[in-house]
C-alpha positions in Angstrom: 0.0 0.0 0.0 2.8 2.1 1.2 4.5 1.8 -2.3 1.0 1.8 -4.4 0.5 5.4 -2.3 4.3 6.9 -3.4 3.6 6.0 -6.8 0.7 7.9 -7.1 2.0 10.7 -5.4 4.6 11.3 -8.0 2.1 10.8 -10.5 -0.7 13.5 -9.3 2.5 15.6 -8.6 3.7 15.4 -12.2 0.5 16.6 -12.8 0.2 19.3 -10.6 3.9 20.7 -12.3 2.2 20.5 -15.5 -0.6 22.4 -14.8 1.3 24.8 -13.0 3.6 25.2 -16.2 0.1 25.2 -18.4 -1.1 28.0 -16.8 2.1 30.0 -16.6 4.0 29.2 -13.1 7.5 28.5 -14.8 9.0 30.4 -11.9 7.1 28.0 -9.1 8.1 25.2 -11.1 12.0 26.0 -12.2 12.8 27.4 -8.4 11.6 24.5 -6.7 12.1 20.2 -6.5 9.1 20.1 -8.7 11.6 20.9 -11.9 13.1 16.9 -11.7 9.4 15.8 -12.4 9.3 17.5 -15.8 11.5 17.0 -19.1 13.9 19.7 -19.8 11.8 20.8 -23.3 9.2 21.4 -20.2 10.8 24.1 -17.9 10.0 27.3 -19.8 11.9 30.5 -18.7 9.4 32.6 -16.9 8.9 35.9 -19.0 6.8 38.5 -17.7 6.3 40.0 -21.6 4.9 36.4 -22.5 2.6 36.7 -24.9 0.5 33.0 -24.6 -3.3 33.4 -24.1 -3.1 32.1 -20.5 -1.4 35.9 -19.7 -4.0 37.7 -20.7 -5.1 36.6 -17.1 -3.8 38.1 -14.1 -1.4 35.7 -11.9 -4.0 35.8 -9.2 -7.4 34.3 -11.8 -4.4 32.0 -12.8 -4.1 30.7 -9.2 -8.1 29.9 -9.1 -8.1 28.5 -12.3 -5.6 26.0 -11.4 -7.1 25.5 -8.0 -10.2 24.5 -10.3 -8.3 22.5 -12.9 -6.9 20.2 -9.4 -10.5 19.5 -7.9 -12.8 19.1 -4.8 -10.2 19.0 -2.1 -8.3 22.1 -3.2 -11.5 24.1 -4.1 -12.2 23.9 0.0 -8.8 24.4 1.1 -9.1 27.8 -1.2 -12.2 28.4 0.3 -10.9 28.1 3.9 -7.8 30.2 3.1 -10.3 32.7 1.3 -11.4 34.3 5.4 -7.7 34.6 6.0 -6.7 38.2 5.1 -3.8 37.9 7.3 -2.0 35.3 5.0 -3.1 36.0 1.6 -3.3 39.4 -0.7 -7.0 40.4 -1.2 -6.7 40.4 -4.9 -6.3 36.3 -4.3 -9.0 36.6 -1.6 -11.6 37.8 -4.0 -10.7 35.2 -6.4 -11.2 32.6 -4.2 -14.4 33.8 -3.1 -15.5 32.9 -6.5 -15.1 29.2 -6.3 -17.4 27.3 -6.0 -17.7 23.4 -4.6 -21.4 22.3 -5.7 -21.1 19.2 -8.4 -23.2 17.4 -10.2 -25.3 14.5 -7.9 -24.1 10.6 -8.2 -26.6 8.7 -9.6 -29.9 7.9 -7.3 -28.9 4.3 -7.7 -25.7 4.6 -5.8 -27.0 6.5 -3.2 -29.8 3.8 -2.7 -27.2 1.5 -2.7 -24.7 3.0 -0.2 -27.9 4.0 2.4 -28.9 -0.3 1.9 -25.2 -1.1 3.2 -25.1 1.2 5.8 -28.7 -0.3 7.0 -28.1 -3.3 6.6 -31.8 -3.3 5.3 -34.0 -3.0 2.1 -34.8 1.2 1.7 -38.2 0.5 1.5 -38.3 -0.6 5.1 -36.8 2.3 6.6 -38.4 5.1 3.9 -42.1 5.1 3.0 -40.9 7.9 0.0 -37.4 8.9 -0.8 -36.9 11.7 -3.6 -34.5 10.2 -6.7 -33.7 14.2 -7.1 -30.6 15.1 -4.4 -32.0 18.6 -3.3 -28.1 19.6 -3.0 -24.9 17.9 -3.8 -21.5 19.3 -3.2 -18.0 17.1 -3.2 -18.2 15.6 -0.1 -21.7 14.1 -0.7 -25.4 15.2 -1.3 -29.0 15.4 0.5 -32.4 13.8 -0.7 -35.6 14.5 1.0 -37.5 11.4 2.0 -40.5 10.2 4.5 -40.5 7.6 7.3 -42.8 5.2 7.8 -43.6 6.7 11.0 -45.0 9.7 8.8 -42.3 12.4 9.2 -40.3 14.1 6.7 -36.6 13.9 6.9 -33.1 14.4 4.8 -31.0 12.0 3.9 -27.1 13.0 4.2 -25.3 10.2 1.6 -21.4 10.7 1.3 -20.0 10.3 -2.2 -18.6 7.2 -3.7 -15.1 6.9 -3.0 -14.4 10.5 -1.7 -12.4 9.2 2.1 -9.8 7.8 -0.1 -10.0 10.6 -2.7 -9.8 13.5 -0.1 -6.9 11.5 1.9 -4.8 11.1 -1.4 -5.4 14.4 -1.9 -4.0 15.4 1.6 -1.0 13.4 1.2 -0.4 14.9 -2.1 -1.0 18.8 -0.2 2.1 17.8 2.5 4.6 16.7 -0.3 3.2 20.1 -2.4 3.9 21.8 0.9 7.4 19.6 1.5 8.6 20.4 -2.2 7.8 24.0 -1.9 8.1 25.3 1.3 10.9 27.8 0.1 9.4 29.1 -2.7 5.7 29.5 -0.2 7.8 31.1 2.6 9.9 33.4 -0.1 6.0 34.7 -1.2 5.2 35.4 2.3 3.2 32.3 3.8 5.1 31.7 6.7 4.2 28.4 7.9 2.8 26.7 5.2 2.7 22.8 6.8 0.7 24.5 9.8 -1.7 25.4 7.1 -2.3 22.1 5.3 -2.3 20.8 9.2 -5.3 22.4 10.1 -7.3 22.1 6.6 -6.7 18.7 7.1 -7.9 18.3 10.7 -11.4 20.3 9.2 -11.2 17.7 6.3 -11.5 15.0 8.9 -13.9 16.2 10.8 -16.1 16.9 7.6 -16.2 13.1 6.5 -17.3 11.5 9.8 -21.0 11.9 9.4 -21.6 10.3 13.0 -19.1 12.8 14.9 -21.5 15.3 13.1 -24.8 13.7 14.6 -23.3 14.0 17.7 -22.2 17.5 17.9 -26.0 17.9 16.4 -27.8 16.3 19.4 -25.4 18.0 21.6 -26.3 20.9 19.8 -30.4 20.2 20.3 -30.2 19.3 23.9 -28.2 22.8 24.6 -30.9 24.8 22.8 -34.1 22.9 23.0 -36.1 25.7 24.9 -35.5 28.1 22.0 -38.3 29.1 19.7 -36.1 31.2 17.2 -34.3 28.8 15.7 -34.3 24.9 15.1 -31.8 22.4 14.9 -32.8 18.9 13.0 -32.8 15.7 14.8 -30.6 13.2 14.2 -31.5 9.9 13.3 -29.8 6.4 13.8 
């Protein structure tokens, strides 16, 4: 596993440098360890009279559309480092604040699927209705309405497919990024980069343990079950 992990690694890595060369990073790319991961025909001198399409973009819309271009897990770190004014310029700030993490719903047919295994039961025993249209989705997973057989309405959370592994490749490929770059980061003013990745990924955990959630939420309902202006769902098991 440990070897099937490096591997991939260097290959999502590889990637990264070529999108950060795509996109007109030569100077991220050439200053740092990612330059033995691309040929030599690759590592472009950085010009700032180039005249490519790509620079008719600002470096900071370059930095979102490459944090698009890498997926899901980056989109949400931007988006965390988006409310930090005291590490970022607000020109990147108000990119960031552009991105946006809603993607299209997995097929109804997983999610019935996934809610069965979890059960351990037929759907039709636990739901009397259950909506085949997600009412959101977003990269972590996606919510359908449905109705118990008890009579009350209620939401189904459903985690997508495959993300746990996908967003903890994804972190281990965010430490080496970090590892491989850390000059360069620290040369552009982030101080502590690691710290950074540390934290998004302690948020990331927290975010894929649906039952830590239902707990916080029933700790949550018991604290603030005499109030009348607001209401907190019920969690159920």
């Amino acid at each position: 596993m440990l070897f099937k992990n490096t591997i991939s690694n260097l290959t999502r890595i590889r990637q990264v440098a070529e999108v950060l060369l795509r996109y007109g990073f030569e100077d991220v790319v050439t200053t740092t360890p990612l330059r033995r991961l691309v040929s030599q025909s690759r590592r472009l001198r950085w010009l700032e009279n180039d005249e490519r399409p790509v620079f008719q973009t600002t470096r900071w819309e370059r930095i979102r559309l490459i944090i698009e271009e890498l997926g899901p897990t980056f989109i949400k770190l931007a988006q965390a480092l988006s409310n930090r004014a005291d590490l970022l310029p607000q020109a990147l700030i108000d990119e960031f604040e552009k991105l946006q993490s809603n993607v299209p719903p997995f097929p109804v047919e997983e999610a019935r699927l996934i809610i069965e295994a979890e059960l351990g039961r037929p759907l039709a025993e636990v739901f009397v209705e259950f909506e085949d249209e997600a009412i959101g989705s977003a990269s972590i997973g996606q919510v359908h309405r449905a109705r118990l057989h008890s009579g009350e309405e209620v939401v189904v959370k459903i985690q997508r497919p495959g993300v746990r592994e996908k967003v903890e490749g994804d972190l281990r490929l965010l430490h080496e990024l970090v590892r491989l770059t850390a000059a360069f980061l620290r040369s552009q003013g982030l101080a502590n980069p690691q710290d950074v990745v540390d934290a998004f990924e302690r948020s990331m955990t927290k975010e894929l343990d649906y039952t830590s959630e239902a707990r916080a939420m029933e700790q949550l309902r018991k604290l603030y079950e005499d109030y009348t202006t607001f209401y907190i769902p019920k969690p159920y098991r």
